[in-house]
N, C-alpha and C positions, 0 to 999 in steps of 0.2 A: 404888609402885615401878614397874608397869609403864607407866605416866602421863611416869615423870620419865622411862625410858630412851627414851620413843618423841619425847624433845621434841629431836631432832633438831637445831635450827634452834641452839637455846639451848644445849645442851652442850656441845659441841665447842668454841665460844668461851668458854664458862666455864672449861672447863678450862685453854685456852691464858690467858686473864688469870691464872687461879690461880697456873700457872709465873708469869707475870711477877710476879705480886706479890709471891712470896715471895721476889724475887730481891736485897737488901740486905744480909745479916748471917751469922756463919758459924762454924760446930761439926764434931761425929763424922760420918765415915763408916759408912753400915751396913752389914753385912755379905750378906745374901741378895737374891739375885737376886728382880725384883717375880715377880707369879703366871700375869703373861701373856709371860716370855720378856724382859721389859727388864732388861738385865744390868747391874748394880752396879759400882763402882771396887774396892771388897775383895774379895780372893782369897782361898781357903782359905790355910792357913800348913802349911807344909812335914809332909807325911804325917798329915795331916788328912784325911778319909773323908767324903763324906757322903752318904747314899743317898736316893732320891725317889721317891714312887710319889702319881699326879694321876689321879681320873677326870673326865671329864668328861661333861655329860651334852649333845648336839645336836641341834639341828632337823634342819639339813640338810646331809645324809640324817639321818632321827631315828634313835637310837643312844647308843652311849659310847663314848668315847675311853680307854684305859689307858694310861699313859705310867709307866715306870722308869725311873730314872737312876744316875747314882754321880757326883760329882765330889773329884777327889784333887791335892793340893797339891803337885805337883811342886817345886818349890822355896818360900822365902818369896813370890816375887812371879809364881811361874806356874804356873798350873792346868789341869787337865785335865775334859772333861767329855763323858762317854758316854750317849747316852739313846735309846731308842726306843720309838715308838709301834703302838698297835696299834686298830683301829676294829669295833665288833662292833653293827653292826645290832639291831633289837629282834628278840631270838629268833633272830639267827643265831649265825654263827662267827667268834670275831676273826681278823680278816685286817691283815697287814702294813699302818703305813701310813707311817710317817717314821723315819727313824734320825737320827742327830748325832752327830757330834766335834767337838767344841769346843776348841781354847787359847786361854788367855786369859792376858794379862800386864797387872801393873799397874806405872807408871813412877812410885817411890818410895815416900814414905808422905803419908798423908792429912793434908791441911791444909799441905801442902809448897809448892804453888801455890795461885794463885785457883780454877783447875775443877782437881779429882783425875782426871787422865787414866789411862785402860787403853786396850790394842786385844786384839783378838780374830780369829782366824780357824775358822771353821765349816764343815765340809763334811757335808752335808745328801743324804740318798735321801730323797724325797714322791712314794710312791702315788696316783694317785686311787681315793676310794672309789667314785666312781663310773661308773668305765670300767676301772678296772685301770692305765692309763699311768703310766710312773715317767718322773722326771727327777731331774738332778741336778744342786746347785747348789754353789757356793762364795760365801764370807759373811764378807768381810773387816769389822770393826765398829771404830768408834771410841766409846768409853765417856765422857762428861763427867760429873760429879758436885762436887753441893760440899752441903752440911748446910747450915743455917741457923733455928738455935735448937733443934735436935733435929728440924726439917723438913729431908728426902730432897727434893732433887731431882736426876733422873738424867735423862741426854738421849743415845740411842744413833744414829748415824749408820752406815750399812751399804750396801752395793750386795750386790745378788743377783745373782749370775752364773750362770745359767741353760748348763750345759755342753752341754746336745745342745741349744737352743734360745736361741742367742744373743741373738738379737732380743728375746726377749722379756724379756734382763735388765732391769734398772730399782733407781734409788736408793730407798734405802725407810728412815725414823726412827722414833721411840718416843720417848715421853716418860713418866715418872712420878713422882708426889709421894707421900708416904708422911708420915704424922703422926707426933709424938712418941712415947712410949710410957706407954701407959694403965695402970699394974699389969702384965699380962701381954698386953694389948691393943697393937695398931696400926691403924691403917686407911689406907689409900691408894689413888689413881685411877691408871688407865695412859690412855694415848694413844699407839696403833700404825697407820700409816697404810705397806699394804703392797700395789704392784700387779705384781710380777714374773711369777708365777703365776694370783693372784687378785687380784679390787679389794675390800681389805678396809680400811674405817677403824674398828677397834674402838675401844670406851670399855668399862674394865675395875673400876670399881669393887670395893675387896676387903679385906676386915678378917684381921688375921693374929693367934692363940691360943699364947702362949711355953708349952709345957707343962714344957720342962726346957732347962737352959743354952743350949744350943744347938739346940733340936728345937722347930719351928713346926707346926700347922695353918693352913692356908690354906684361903679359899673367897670365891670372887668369884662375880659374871657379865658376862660382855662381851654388849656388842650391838656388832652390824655394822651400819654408817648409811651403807655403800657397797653395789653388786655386788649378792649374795641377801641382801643385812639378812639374817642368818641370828644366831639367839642361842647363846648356851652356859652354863651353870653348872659350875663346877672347885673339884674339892676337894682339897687335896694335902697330902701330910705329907712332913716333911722333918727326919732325923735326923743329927745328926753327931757321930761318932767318934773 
């Protein structure tokens, strides 16, 4: 494992042929957002619940991450999404470190067009863990999706709007695949490449656990192949209501 995430040169292109090769033939939309933040075309459905709690475990700074959420179905095609995080050094104190609000709308039903389009707007407070500084962004996103033969793939398009530090806005994508479904299994890779704040190109490998209708485990790990290469491993449950 640790062999394959360090091969740098070779993943990154693997994964971009993977999208392209899947890209001929076409099914369902899935429903959950992947495990590193790339957002899907389906919405929850009008006063649907779903709540989320992710830790992660990081290099740098070593530590965990804790993140809650809720997302609620405002209408059939537009959703709401509240989430914060919180960063707790080995042996300290968690300390504030990301909030979100998210809407997100999707334009029709799936398999309506060629790509199942949504957009999204995000407004974002990010601490650093390691100076204290806050900033604040806006995160306008454009959602692509289309299935093909029970294969996910999603491609999200966003600008970070960096509010007290304009300059340092910057266009930022994501991309991910997600396999059919195994029994109660899934597995799927992300691809996030993000410099407004930091220079991050993650690779997110992550297998997903259906334990009931709607209620997943998740658990990946990302490496970073830009900026601190810094890693992470993320485990998150996710229930709906």
């Amino acid at each position: 494992m640790t062999a394959w995430l360090r091969s740098d040169r070779g993943l990154v292109p693997g994964v971009i042929a993977l999208l392209l090769w899947l890209a001929p033939v076409a099914l369902f939309a899935h429903k959950d957002d992947y495990l590193g933040d790339t957002f899907v075309f389906v919405t929850l459905a009008r006063r649907e619940l779903e709540l989320e709690y992710w830790i992660d475990r990081r290099e740098g700074p070593v530590g965990a991450r804790h993140t809650l959420g809720a997302e609620y179905g405002l209408t059939e095609h537009l959703m709401a999404d509240l989430s914060a995080r919180w960063f707790q050094r080995s042996g300290g104190p968690l300390t504030f470190e990301q909030g979100f609000l998210e809407l997100r709308y999707r334009f029709g039903e799936e398999g309506r067009y060629f790509l199942d389009p949504a957009a999204s707007i995000e407004y974002e407070i990010r601490r650093s863990p390691a100076d204290g500084s806050k900033h604040r962004l806006l995160e306008p996103r454009i959602v692509l999706s289309r299935d093909f033969h029970d294969w996910n793939v999603t491609v999200n398009l966003f600008y970070s709007y960096v509010t007290d530090q304009p300059r340092r806005s910057a266009f930022e994508a994501a991309a991910g695949v997600r396999s059919p479904r195994l029994g109660r299994w899934n597995a799927g890779v992300e691809l996030r490449r993000e410099t407004a704040l930091d220079n991050e190109t993650f690779v997110i490998p992550q297998i997903w656990y259906r334990f009931g209708p709607d209620s997943y485990l998740k658990a990946g790990i990302g490496k970073n192949f830009a900026g601190e290469k810094d890693t992470f491993a993320r485990v998150a449950i996710e229930i709906e209501f």
